[in-house]
C-alpha positions in Angstrom: -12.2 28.0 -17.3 -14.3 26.8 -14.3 -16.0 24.3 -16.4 -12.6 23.2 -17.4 -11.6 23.0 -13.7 -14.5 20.8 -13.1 -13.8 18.1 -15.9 -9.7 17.4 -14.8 -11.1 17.0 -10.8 -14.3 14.6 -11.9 -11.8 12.5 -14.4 -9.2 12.6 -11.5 -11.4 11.2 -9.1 -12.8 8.8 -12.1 -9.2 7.7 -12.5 -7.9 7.6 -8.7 -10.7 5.3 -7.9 -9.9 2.5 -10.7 -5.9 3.0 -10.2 -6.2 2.6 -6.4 -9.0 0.0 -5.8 -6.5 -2.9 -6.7 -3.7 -1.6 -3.7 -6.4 -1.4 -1.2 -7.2 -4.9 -1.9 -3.5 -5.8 -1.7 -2.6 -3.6 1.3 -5.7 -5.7 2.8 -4.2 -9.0 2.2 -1.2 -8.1 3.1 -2.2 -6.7 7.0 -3.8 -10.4 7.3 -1.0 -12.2 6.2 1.4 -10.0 8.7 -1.5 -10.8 11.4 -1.2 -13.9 10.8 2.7 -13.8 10.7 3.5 -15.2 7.4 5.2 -13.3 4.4 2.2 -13.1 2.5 1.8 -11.3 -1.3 3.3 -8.1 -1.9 1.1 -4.8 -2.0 1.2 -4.8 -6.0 0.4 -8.6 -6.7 -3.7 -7.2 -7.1 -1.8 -5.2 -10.2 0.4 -8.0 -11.3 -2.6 -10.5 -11.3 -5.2 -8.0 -13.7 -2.4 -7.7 -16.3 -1.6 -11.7 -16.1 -5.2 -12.3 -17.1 -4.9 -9.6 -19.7 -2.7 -10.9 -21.7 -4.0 -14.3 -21.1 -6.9 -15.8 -23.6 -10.5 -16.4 -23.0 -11.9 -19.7 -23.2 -15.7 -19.6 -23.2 -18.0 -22.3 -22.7 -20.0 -23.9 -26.0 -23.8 -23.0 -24.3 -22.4 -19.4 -23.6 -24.5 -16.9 -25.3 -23.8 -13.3 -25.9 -24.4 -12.4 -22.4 -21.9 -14.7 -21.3 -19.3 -12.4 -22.9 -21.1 -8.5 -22.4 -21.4 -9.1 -18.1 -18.0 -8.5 -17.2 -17.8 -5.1 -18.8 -21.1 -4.3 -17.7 -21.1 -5.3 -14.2 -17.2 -2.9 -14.1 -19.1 0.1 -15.8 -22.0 0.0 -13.6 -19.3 -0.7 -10.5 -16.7 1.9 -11.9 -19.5 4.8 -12.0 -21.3 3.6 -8.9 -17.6 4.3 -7.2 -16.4 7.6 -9.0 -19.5 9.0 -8.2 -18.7 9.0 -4.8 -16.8 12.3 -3.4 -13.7 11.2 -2.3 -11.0 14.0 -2.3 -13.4 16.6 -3.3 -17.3 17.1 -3.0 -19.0 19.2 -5.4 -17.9 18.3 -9.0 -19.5 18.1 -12.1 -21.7 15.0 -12.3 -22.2 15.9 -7.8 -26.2 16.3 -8.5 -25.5 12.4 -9.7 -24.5 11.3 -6.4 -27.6 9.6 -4.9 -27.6 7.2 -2.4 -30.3 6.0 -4.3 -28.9 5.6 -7.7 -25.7 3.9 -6.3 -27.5 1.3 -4.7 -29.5 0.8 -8.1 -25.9 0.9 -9.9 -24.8 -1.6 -7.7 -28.0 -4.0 -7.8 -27.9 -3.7 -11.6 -24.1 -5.3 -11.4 -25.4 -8.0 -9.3 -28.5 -8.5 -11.5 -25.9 -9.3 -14.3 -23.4 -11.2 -12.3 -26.1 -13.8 -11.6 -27.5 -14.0 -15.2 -24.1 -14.5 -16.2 -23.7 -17.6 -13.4 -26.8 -19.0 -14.7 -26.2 -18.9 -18.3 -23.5 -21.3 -18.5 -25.8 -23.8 -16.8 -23.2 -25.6 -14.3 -24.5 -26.6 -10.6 -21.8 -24.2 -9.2 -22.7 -21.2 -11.2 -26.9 -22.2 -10.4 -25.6 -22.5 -6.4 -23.3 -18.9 -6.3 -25.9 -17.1 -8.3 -29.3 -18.1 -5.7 -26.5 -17.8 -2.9 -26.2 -14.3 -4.2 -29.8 -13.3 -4.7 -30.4 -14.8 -1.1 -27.4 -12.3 0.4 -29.0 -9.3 -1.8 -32.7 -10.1 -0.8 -31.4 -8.6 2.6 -28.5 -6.5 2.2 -30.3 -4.1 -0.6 -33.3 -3.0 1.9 -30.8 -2.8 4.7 -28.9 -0.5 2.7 -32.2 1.3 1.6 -33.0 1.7 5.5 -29.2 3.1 6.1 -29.9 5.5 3.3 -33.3 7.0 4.1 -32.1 7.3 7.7 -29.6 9.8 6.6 -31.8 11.1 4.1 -33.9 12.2 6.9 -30.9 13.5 9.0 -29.3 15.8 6.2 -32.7 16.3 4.2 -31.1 14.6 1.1 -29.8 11.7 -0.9 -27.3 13.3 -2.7 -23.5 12.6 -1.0 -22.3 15.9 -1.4 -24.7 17.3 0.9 -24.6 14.8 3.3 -21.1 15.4 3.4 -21.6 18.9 3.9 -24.0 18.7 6.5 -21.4 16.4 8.5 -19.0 18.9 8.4 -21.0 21.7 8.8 -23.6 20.9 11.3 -23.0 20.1 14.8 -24.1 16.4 14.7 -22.3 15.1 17.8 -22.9 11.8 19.4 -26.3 10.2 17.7 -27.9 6.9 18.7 -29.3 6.8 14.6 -25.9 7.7 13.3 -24.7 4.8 15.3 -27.0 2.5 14.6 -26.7 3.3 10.4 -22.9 2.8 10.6 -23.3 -0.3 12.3 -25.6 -1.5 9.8 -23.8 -0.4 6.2 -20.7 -2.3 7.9 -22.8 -5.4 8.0 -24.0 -5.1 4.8 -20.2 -4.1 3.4 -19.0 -7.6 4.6 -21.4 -9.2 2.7 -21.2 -7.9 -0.4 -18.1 -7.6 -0.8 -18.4 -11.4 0.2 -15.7 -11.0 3.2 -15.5 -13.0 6.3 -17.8 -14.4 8.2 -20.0 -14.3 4.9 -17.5 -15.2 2.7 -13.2 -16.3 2.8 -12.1 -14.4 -0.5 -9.2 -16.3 -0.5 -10.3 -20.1 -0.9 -12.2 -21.3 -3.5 -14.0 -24.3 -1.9 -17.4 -25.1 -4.0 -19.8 -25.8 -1.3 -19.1 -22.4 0.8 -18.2 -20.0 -1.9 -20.6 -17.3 -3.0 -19.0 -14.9 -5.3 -16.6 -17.7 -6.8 -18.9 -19.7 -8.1 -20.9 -17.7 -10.4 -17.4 -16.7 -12.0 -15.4 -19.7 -12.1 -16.4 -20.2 -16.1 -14.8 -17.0 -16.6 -11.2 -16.4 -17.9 -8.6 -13.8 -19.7 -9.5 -10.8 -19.7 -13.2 -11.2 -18.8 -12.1 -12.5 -15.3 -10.2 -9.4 -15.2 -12.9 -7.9 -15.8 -14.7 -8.9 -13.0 -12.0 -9.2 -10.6 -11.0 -5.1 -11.0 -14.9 -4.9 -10.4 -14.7 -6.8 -6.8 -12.1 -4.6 -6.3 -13.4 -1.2 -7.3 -17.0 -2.6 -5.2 -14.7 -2.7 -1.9 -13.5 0.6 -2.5 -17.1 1.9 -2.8 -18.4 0.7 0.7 -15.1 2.4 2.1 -15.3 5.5 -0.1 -18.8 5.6 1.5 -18.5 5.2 4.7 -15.5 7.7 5.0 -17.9 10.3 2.8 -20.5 10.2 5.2 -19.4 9.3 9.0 -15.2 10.7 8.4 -15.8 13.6 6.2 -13.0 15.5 7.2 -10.2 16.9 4.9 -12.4 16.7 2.1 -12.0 19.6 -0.4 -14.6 21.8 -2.6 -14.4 22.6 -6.4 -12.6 25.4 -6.4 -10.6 25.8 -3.7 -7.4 25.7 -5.6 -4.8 22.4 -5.6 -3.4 22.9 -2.5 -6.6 21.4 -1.1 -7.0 19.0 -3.4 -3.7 17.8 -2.2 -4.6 17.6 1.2 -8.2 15.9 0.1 -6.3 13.3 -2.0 -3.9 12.7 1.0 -7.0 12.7 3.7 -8.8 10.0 2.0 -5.8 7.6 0.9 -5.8 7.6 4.9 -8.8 6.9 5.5 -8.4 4.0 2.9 -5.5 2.8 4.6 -7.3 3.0 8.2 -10.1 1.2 6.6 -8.1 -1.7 5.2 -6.2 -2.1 8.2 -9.5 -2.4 10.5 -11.1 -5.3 7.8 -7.9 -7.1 8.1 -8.0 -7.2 11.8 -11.6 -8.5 12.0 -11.5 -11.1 9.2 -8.4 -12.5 11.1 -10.3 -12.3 14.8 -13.4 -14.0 13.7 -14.6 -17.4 11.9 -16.5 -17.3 8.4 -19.9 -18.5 9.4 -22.7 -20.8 7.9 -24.3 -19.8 4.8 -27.6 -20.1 6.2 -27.1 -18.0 8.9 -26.0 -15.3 6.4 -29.7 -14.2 6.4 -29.8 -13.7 10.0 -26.7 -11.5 10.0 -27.7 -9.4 7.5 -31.5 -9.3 9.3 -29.9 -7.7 11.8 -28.8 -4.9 9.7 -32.0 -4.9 8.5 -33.3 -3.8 11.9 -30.5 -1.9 13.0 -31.4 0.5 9.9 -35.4 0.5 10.7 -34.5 1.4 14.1 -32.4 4.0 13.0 -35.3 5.1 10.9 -37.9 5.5 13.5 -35.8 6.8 16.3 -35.4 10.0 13.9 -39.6 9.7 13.5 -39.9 9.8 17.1 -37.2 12.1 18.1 -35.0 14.7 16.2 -32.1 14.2 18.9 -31.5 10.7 18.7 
């Protein structure tokens, strides 16, 4: 019976993830468009628009190869797991022990790996542009990530989520230069790759700034759904994360009956909502930047993560 328990809470939070990835999106867009005092989209148009390209057919390009046509369901899988592996309402479940830092970065940089591929093999100038745009961002972002994640490694003596979770919740952490310096950084590298401003405006689609856009803009139907519930579900991972790690609270255990899983499910549709209401404020309060001072931004994450790093080296209280 407990192993049946532990199935129905991992394939809830399998499911919650991909049915609520596309309203955080839309409550997102629809914050900025109140901020910015216009009527703006409704909170379901992110749903509307994956089942208009649904139904819509694919047109592929005559030098696409079978790549082409395998990325966008590749790049969601890898996206889709990276994101359910995350505790959100509940730590502890089955697949738990699966729940590396590690192995969700590697998830994550296997999607982009694709993505590019998939920019390049076309062969148009804007697919060539987003894709080495992209592999610019990620020569950056992934070992600031990498930093962020051995930093907490060494804080909670593990990798796995679950644990870290646990050890904020259990441990009195209180008030840590590292811990500030981590969050700081996985903010930074959030923005960029989920391409939002000031790396990235998500909603133009102007060739010589884009980044994300371009390496998709040969993709249609369903395979653009695809990729678009995959930006969605990757947005909902750097907030799933963040809240698992620095706003652990009202999380739940396997097995502590439905009540708290109520509360857990409640608890981090919250913390969603908090979060998408905090990335609409600062996309509407500051500019999108250069793309060539993307590196620089994202450097500093880079150092703000070493830091982190050897402030624990040198002292266990900071």
């Amino acid at each position: 019976m407990a192993v049946v328990n532990d199935i129905i809470i991992q394939a809830l939070q399998m499911l919650l993830v991909v049915a609520v990835a596309p309203g955080l999106t839309g409550f997102v867009r629809w914050v900025k468009a109140r901020l910015l005092r216009r009527r703006g989209p409704s909170l379901l148009q992110p749903y509307r628009d994956l089942y208009r390209l649904l139904r819509k057919e694919v047109v592929l390009a005559e030098s696409s190869s079978w790549l082409f046509r395998a990325v966008p369901y590749m790049t969601f899988t890898a996206i889709w797991v990276a994101a359910a592996l995350i505790p959100t309402f509940a730590t502890g479940t089955m697949f738990s022990w699966s729940a590396d830092m590690i192995a969700i970065v590697a998830l994550l940089g296997t999607a982009r790996f694709f993505l590019a591929l998939a920019g390049l093999d076309v062969g148009t100038s804007f697919g060539g542009i987003g894709s080495s745009r992209e592999m610019m961002i990620a020569s950056v972002a992934e070992p600031a990530m990498l930093m962020a994640v051995f930093t907490l490694s060494l804080l909670a003596g593990s990798t796995q989520l679950s644990s870290v979770a646990h050890f904020m919740l259990t441990q009195h952490v209180g008030l840590r230069i590292s811990l500030g310096l981590v969050l700081v950084a996985l903010l930074i590298v959030a923005v960029a790759e989920n391409a939002r401003i000031p790396v990235d405006n998500p909603a133009t689609h102007l060739e010589l700034t884009m980044v994300h856009e371009a390496m998709v803009l040969e993709y249609s139907g369903r395979h653009l759904a695809m990729i678009e519930a995959a930006a969605f579900l990757k947005l909902l991972l750097y907030a799933s994360l963040l809240a698992c790690v620095f706003l652990p609270w009202g999380t739940a255990a396997v097995g502590d009956g439905p009540v708290a899983y109520g509360i857990g499910i409640v608890a981090y549709l919250a913390k969603l909502t908090i979060a998408g209401g905090l990335l609409a404020v600062f996309e509407t309060s500051i500019a999108k930047m250069r793309v060539f001072r993307v590196p620089e931004f994202l450097g500093a994450a880079l150092m703000l993560g070493l830091l982190g790093t050897l402030l624990l080296f040198v002292s266990r209280s900071l």
